[in-house]
Backbone as a chain_set.jsonl record, in Angstrom:
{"seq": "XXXXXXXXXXXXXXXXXXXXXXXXXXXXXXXXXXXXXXXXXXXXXXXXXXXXXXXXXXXXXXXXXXXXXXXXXXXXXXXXXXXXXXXXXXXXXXXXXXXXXXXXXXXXXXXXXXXXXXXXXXXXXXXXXXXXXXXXXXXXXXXXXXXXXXXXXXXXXXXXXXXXXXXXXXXXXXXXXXXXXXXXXXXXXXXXXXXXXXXXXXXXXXXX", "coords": {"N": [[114.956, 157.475, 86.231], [114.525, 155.41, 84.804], [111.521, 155.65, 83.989], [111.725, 157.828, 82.264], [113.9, 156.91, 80.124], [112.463, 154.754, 79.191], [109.962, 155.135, 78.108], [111.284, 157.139, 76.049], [112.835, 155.679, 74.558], [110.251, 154.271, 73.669], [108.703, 155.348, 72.106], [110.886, 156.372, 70.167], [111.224, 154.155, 68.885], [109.05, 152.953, 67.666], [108.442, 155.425, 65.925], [110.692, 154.933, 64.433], [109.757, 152.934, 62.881], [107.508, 153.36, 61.882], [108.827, 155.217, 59.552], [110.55, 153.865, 58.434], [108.774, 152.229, 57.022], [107.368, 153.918, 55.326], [109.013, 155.442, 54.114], [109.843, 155.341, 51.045], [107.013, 155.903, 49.986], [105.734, 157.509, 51.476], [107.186, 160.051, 51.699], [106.804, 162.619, 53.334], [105.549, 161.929, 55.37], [107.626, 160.397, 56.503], [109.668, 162.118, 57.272], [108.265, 163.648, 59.124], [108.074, 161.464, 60.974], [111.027, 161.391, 61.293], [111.824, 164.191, 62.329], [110.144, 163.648, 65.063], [111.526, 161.859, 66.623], [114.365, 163.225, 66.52], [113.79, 165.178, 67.963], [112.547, 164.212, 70.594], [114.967, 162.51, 70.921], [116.39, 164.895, 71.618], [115.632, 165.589, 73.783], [115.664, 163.609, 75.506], [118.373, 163.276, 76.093], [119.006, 165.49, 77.322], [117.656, 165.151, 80.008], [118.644, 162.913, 80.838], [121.349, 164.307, 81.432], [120.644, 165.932, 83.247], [120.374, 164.472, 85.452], [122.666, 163.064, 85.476], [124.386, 164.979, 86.466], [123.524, 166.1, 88.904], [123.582, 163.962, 90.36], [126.24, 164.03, 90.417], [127.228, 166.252, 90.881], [126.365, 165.408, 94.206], [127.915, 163.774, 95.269], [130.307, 164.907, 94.789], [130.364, 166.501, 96.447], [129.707, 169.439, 95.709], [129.075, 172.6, 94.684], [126.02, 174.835, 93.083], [126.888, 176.605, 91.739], [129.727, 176.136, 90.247], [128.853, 174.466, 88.552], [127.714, 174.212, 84.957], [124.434, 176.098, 83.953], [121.315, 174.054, 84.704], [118.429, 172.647, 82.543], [114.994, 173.183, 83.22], [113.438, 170.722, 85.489], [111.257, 168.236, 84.224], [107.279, 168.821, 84.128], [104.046, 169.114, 85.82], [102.831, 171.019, 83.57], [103.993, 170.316, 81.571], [102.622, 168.14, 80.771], [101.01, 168.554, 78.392], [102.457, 168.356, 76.019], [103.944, 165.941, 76.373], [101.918, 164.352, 76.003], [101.306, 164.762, 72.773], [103.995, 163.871, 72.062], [103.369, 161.089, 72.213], [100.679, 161.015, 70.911], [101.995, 161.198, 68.384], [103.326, 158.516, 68.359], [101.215, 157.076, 67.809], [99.073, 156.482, 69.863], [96.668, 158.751, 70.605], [96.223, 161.269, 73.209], [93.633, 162.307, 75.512], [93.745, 165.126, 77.644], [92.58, 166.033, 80.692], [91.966, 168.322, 83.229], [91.275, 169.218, 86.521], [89.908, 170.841, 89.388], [91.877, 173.591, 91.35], [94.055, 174.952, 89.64], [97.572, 175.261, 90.428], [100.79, 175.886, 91.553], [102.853, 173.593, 92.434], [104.662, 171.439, 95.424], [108.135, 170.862, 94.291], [108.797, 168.198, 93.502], [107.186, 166.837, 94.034], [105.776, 167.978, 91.541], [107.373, 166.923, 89.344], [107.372, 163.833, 90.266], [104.505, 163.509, 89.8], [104.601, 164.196, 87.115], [106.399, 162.067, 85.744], [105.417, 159.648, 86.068], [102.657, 159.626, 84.827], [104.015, 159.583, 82.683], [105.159, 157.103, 82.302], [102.65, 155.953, 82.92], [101.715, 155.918, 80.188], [103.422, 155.24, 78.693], [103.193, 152.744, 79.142], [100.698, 152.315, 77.772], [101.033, 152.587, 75.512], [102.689, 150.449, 74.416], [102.005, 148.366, 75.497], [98.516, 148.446, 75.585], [96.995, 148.053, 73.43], [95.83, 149.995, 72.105], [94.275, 153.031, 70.338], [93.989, 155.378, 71.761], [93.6, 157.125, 74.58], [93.098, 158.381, 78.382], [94.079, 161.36, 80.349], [93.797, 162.273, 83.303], [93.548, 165.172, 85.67], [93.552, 166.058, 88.825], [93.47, 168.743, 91.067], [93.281, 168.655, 94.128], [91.819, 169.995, 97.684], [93.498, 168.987, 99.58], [95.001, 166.728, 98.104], [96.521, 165.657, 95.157], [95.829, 164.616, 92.453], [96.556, 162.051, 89.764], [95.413, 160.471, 86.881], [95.363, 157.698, 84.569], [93.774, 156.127, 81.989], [92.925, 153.679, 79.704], [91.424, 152.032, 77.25], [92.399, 149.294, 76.227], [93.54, 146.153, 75.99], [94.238, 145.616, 78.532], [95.585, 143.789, 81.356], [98.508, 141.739, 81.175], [98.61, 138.196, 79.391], [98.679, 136.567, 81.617], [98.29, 137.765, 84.043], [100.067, 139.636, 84.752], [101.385, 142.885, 85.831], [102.521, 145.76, 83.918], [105.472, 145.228, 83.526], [108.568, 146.497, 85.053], [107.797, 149.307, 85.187], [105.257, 149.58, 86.707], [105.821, 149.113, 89.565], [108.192, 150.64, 90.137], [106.914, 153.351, 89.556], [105.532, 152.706, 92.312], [106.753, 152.733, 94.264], [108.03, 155.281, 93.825], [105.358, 156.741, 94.259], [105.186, 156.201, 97.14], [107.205, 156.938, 98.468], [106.563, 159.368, 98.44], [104.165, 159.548, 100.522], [102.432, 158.616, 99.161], [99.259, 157.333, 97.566], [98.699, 154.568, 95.38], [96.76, 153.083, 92.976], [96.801, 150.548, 90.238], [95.21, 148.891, 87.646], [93.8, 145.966, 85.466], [90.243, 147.552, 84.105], [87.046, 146.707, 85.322], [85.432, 147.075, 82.779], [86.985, 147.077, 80.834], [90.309, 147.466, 79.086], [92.968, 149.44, 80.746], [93.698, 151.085, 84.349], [95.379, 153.376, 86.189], [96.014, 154.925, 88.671], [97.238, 157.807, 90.724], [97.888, 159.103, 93.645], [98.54, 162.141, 95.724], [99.775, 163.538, 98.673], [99.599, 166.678, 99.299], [101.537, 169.85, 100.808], [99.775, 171.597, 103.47], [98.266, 174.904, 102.329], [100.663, 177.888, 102.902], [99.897, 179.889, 105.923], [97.662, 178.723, 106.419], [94.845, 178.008, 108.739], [95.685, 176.407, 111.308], [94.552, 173.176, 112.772], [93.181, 172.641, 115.878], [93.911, 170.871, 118.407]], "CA": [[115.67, 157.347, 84.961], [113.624, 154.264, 84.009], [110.992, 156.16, 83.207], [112.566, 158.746, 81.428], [114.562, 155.869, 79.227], [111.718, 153.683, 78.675], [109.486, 156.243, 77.692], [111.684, 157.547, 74.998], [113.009, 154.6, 73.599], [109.461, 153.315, 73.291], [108.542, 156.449, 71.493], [111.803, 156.89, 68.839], [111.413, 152.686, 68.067], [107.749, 153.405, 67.137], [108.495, 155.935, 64.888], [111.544, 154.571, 63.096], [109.036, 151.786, 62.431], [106.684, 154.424, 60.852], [109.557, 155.855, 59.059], [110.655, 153.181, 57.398], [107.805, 151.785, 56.606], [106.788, 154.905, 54.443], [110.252, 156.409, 53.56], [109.432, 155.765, 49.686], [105.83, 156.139, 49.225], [104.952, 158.698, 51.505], [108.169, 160.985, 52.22], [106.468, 163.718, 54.171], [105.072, 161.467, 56.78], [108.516, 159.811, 57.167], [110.111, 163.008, 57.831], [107.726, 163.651, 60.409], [108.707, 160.448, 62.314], [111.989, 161.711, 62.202], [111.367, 164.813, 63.737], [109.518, 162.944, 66.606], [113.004, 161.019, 66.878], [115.29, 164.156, 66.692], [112.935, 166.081, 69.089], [112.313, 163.031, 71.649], [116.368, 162.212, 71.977], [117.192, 166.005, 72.712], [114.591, 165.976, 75.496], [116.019, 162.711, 76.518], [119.788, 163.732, 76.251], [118.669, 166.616, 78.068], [117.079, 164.769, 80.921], [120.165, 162.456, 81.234], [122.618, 165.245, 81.716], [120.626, 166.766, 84.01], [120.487, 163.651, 86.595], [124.097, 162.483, 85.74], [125.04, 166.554, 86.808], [122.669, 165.764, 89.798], [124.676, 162.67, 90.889], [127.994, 164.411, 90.164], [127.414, 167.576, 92.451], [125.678, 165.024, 95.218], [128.905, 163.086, 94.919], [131.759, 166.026, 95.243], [129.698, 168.024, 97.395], [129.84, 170.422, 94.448], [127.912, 173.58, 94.4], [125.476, 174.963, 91.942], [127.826, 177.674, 91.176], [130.582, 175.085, 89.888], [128.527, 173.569, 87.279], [126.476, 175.362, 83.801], [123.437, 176.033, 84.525], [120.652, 173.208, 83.702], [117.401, 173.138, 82.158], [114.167, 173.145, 84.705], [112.48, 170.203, 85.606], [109.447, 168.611, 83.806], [105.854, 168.608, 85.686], [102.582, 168.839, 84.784], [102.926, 172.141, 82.72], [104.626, 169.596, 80.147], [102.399, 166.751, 79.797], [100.124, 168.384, 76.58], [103.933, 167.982, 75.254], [103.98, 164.827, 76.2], [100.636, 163.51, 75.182], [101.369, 165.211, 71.551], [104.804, 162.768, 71.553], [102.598, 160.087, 72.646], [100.479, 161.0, 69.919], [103.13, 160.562, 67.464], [103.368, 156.898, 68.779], [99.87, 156.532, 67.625], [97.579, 156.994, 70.936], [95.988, 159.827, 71.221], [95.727, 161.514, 74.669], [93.027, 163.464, 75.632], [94.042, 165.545, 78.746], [91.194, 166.562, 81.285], [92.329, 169.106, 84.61], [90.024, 169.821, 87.265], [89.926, 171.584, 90.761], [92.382, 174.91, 91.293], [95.297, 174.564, 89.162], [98.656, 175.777, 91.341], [101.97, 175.294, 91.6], [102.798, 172.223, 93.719], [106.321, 171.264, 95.546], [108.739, 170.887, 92.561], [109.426, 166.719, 93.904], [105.225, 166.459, 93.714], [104.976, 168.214, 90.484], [108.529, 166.084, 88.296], [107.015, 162.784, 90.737], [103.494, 163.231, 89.008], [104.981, 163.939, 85.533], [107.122, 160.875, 86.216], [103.982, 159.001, 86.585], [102.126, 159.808, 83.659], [105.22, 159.145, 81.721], [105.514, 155.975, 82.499], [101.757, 155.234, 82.178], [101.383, 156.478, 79.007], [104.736, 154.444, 78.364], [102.278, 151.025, 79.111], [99.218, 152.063, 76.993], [102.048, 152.688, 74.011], [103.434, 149.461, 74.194], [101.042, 147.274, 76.041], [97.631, 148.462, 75.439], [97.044, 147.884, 71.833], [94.598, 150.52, 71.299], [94.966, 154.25, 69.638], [93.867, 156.338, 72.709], [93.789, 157.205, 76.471], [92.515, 159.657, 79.244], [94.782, 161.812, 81.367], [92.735, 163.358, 84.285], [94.95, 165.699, 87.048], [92.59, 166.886, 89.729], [94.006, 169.925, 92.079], [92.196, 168.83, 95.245], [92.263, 170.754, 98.67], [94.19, 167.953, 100.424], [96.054, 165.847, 97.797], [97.071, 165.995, 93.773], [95.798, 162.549, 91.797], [96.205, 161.757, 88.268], [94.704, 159.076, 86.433], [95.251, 157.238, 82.997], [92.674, 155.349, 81.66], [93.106, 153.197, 78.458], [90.003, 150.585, 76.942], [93.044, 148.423, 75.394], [93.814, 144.624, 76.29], [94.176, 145.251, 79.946], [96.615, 143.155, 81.825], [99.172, 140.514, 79.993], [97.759, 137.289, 79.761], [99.24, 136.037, 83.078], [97.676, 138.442, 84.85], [100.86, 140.47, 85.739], [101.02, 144.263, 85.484], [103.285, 145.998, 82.906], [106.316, 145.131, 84.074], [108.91, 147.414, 86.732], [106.725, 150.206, 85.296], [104.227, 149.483, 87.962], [107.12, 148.909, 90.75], [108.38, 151.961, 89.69], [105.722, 154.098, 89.799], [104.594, 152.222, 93.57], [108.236, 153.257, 94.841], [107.368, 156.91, 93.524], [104.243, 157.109, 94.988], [105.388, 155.48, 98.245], [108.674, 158.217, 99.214], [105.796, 161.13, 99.035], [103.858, 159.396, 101.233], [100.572, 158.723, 98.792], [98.729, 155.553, 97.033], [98.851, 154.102, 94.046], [96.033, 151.56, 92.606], [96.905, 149.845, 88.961], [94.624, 146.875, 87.461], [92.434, 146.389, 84.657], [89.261, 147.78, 84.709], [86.047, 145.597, 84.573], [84.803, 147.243, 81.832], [87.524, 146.436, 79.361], [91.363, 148.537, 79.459], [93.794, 149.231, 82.39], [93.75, 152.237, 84.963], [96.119, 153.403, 86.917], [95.656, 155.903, 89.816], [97.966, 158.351, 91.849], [97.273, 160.159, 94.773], [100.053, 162.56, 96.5], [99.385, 164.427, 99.398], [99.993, 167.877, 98.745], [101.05, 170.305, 102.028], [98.629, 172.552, 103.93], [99.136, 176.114, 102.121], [101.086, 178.933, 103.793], [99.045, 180.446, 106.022], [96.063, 178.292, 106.633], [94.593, 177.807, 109.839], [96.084, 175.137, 112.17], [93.341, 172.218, 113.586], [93.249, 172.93, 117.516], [93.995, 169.263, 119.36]], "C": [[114.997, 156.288, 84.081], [112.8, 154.938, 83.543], [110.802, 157.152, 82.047], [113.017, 157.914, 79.793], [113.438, 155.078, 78.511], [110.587, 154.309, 77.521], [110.119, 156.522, 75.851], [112.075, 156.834, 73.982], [111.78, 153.855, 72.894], [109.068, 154.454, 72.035], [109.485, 156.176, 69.972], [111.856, 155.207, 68.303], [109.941, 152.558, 67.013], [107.674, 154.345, 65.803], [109.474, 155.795, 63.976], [110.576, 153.559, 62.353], [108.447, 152.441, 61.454], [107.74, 154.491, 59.658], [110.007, 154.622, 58.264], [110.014, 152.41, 56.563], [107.218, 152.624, 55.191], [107.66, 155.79, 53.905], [110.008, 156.402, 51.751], [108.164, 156.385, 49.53], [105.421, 157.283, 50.507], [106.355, 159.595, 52.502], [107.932, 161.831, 53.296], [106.527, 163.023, 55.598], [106.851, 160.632, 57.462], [109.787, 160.968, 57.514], [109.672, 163.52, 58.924], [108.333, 162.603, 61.491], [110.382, 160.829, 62.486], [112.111, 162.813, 62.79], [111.165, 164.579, 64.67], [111.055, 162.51, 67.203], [113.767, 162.183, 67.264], [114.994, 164.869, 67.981], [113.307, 165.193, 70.384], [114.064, 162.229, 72.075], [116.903, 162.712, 72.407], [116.797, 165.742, 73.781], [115.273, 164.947, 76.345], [117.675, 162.723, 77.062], [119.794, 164.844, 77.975], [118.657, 166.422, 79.78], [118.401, 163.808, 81.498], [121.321, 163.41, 81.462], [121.958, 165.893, 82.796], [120.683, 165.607, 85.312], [121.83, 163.207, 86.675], [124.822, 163.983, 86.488], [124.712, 166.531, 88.028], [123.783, 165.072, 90.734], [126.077, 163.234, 91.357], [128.048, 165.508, 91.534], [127.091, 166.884, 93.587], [127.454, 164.556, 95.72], [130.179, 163.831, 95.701], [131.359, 166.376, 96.011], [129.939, 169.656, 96.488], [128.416, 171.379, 95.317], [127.52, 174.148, 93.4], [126.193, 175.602, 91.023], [128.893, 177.111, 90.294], [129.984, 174.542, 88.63], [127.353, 174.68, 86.362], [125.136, 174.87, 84.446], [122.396, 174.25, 83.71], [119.287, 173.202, 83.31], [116.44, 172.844, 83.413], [113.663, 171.171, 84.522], [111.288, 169.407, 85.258], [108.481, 168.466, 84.983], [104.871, 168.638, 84.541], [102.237, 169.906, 83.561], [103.228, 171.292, 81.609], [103.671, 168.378, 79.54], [101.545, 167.158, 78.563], [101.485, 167.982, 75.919], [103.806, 166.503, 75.065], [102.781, 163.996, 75.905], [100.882, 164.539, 73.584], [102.326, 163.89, 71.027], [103.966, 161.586, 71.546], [101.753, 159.655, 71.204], [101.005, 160.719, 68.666], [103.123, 159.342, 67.175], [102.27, 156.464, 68.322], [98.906, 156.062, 68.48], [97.7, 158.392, 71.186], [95.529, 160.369, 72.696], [95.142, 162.28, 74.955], [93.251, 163.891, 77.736], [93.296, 166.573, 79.359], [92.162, 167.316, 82.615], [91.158, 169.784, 85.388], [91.012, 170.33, 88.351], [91.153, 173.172, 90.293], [93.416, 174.765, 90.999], [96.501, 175.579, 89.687], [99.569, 175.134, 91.42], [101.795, 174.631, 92.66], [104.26, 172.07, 94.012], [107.051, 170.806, 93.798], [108.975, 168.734, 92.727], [107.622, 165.872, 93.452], [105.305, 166.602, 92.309], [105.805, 166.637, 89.497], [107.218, 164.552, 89.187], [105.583, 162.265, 89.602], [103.859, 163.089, 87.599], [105.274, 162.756, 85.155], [105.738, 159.223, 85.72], [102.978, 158.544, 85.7], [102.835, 159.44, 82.659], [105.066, 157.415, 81.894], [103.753, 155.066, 82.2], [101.227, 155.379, 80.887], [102.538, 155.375, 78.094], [103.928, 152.567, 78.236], [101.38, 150.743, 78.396], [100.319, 152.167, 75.672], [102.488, 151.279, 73.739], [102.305, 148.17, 74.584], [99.594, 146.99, 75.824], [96.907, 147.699, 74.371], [95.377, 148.831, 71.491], [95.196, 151.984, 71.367], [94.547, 155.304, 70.42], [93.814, 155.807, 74.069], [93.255, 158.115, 77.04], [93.453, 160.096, 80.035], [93.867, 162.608, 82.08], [93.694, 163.526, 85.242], [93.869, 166.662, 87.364], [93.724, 167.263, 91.062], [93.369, 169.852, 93.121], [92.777, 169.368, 96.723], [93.858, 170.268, 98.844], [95.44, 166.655, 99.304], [95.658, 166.241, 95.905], [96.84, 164.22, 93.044], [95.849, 163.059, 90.211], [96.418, 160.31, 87.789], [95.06, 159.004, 84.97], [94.642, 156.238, 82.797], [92.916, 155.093, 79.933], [92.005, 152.153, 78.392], [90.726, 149.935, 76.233], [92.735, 147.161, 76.28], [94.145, 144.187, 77.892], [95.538, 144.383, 80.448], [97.798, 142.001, 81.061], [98.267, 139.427, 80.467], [97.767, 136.346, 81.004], [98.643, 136.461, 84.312], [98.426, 139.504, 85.442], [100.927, 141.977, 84.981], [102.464, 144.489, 84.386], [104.815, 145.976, 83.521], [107.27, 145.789, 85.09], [108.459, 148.307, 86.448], [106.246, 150.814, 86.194], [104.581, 149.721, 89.183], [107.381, 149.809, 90.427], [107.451, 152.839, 90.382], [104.993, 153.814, 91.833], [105.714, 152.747, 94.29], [108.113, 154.747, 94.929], [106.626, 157.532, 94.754], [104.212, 156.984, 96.558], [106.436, 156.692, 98.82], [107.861, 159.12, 99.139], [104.648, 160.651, 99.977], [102.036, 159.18, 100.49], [100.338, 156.997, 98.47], [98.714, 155.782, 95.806], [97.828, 152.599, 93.677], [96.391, 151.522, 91.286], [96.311, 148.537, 88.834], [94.079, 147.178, 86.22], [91.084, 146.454, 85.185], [88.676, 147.306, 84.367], [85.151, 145.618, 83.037], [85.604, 147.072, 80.452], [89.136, 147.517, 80.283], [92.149, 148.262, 80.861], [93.949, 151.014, 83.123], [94.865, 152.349, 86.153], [95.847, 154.866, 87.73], [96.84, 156.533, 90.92], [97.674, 159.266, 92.436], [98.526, 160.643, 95.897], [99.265, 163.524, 97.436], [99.8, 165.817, 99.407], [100.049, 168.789, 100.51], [100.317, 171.106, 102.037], [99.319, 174.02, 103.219], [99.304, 177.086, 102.91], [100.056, 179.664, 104.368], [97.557, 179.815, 106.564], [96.156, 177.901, 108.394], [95.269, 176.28, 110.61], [94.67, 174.365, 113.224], [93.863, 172.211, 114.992], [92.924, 171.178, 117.745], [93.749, 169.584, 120.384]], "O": [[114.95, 156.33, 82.851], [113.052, 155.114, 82.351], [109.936, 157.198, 81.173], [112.597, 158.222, 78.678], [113.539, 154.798, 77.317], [110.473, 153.958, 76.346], [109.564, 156.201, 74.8], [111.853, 157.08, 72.796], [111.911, 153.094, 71.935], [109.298, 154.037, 70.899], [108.957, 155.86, 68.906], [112.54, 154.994, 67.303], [109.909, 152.141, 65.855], [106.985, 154.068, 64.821], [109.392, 156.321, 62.866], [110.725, 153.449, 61.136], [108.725, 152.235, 60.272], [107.473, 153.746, 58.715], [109.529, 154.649, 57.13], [110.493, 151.941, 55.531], [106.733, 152.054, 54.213], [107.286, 156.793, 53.297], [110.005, 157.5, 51.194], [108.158, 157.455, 48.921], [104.502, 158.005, 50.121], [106.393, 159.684, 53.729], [108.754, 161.858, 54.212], [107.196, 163.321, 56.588], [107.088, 160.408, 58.649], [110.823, 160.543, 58.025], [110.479, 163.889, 59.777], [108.903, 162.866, 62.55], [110.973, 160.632, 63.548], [112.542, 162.702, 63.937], [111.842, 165.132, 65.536], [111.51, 162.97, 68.25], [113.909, 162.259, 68.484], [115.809, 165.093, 68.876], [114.269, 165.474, 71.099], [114.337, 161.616, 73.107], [117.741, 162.364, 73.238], [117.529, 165.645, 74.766], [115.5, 165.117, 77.543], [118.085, 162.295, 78.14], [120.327, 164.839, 79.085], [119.266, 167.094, 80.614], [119.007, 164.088, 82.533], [122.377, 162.838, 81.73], [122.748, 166.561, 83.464], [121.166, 166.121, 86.321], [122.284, 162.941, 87.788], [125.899, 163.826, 87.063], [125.638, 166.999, 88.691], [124.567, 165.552, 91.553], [126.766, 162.959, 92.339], [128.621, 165.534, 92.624], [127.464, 167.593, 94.522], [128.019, 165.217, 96.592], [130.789, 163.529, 96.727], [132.245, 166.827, 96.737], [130.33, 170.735, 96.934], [127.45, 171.116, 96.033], [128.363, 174.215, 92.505], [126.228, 175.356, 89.818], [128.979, 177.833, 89.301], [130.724, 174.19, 87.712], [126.551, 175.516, 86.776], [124.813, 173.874, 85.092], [122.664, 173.608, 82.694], [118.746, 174.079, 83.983], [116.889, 172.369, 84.457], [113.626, 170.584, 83.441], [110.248, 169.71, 85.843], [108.64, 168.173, 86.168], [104.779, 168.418, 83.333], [101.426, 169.599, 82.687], [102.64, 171.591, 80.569], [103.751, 167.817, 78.447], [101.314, 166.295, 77.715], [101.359, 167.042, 75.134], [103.621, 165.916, 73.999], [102.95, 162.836, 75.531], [99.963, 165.347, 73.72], [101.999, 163.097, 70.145], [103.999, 161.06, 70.433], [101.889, 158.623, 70.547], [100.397, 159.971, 67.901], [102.964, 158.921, 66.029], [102.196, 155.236, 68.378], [97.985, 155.346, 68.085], [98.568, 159.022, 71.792], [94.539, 159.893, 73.252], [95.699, 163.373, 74.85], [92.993, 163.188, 78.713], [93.219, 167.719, 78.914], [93.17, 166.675, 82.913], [90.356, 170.629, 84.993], [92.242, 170.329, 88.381], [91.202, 173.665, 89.166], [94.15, 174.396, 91.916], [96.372, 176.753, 89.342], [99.509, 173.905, 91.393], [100.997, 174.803, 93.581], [105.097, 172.424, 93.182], [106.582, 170.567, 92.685], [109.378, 168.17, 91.71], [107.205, 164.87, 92.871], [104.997, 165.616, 91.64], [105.189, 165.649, 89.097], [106.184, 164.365, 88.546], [105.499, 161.254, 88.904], [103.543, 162.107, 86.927], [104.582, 162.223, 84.287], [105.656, 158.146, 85.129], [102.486, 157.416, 85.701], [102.272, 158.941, 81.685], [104.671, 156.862, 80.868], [103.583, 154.021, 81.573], [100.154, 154.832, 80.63], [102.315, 154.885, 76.987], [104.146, 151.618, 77.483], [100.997, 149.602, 78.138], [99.951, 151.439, 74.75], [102.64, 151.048, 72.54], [101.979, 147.234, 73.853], [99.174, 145.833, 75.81], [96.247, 146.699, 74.652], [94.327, 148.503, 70.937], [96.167, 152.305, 72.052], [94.684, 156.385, 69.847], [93.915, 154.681, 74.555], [92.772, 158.942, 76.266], [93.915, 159.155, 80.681], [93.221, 163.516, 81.557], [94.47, 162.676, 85.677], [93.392, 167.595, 86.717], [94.456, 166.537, 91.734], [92.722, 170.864, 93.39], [93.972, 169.237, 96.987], [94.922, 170.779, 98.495], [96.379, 165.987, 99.737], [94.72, 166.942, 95.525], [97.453, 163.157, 93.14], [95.374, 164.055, 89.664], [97.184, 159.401, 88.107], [95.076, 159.992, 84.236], [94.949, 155.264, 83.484], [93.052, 155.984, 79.095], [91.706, 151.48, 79.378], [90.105, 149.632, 75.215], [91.847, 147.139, 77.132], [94.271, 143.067, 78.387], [96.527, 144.446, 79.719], [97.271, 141.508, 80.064], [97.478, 139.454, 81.412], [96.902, 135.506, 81.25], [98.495, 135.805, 85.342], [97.971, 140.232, 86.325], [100.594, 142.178, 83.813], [103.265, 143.592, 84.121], [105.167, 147.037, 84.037], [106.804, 145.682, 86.225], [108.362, 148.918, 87.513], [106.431, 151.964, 86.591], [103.893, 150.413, 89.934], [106.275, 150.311, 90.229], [107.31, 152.968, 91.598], [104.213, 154.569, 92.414], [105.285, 153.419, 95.227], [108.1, 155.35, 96.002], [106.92, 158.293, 95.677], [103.348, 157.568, 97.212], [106.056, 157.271, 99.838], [108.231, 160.068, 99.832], [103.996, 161.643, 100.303], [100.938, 159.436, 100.983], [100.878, 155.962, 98.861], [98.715, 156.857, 95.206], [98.075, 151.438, 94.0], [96.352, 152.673, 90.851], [96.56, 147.492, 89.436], [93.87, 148.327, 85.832], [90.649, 145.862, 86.173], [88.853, 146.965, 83.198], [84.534, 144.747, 82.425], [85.117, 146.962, 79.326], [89.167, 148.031, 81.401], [92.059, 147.365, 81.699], [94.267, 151.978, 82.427], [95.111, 151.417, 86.918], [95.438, 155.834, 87.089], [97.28, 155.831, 91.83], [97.207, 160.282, 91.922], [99.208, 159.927, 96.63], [98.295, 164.182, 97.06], [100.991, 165.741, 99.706], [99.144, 168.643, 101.332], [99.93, 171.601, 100.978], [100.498, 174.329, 103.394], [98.39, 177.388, 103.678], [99.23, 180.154, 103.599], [96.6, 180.448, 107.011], [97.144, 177.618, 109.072], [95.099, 175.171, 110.104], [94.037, 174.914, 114.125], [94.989, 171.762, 115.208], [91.977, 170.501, 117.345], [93.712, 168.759, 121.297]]}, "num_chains": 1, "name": "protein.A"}
């Protein structure tokens, strides 16, 4: 939910900023930022009703049948979406995919989205520069994606973007993968996740 929340709020504060900034002299563009706003608090409404509905059926012992239906999921299918909002915010995300792109458990795919959200959520607020890299490689054995920003790198303390990071290490930690975050020597901050993905149906079993 943190990331979800943080995310969006960083997003719709960004563009009221825009927006009022340019509400006389350039109308168009401050209708745009509210779009971004209108758009970016359904999705987040959205996303809150579907975990408080979550909670609620865990709760009663409710079944699905009992409650309206709710929307799916995000995953990785969504992040050009979300590097467009992002965009909005004023970084640009260019989003790279390698190896054999396939559906992945649905806890892998939301976990990774999750992930990206949240680092994309640090180069928006923390970075201070107007782009980023998303790379999501499909490999045999495990599912990584990377964000790479050449902004300001770490605060000046040296500590990472705040429970963000914790966040995200908690994530990465209940599917059983790794997680590196630092700045990188060459300038910027990278962050790295790696989920183990299972063996697919069907494949040969290693003889012990």
């Amino acid at each position: 939910m943190h990331d979800m929340v943080a995310h969006s709020i960083g997003i719709i504060a960004i563009q009221a900023g825009v927006g009022s900034r340019v509400i006389q002299t350039q109308p168009a563009e401050a209708r745009e930022a509210l779009r971004a706003i209108e758009a970016t608090s359904r999705e987040t409404l959205s996303g809150l009703r579907r975990t408080l509905v979550s909670l609620r059926q865990a709760d009663r012992g409710a079944t699905t049948s009992e409650q309206p239906p709710l929307a799916p999921s995000p995953g990785l299918a969504d992040v050009e979406r979300l590097a467009a909002a992002t965009a909005g915010a004023g970084v640009r995300v260019d989003v790279c995919r390698s190896g054999t792109q396939r559906a992945v458990p649905a806890d892998i795919d939301l976990s990774a989205y999750r992930i990206v959200q949240e680092a994309l959520t640090n180069v928006v607020r923390h970075a201070g520069t107007g782009r980023c890299r998303v790379a999501i490689d499909y490999g045999d054995e495990e599912l990584s994606v990377e964000v790479v920003d050449d902004g300001r790198g770490a605060t000046g303390n040296g500590s990472a973007h705040g429970f963000g990071i914790i966040g995200m290490r908690e994530r990465v930690g209940l599917l059983g993968g790794r997680l590196t975050a630092g700045p990188r020597p060459e300038g910027g901050f990278r962050v790295v996740a790696r989920l183990p993905l299972p063996a697919p149906v069907g494949a040969p079993v290693e003889a012990r």
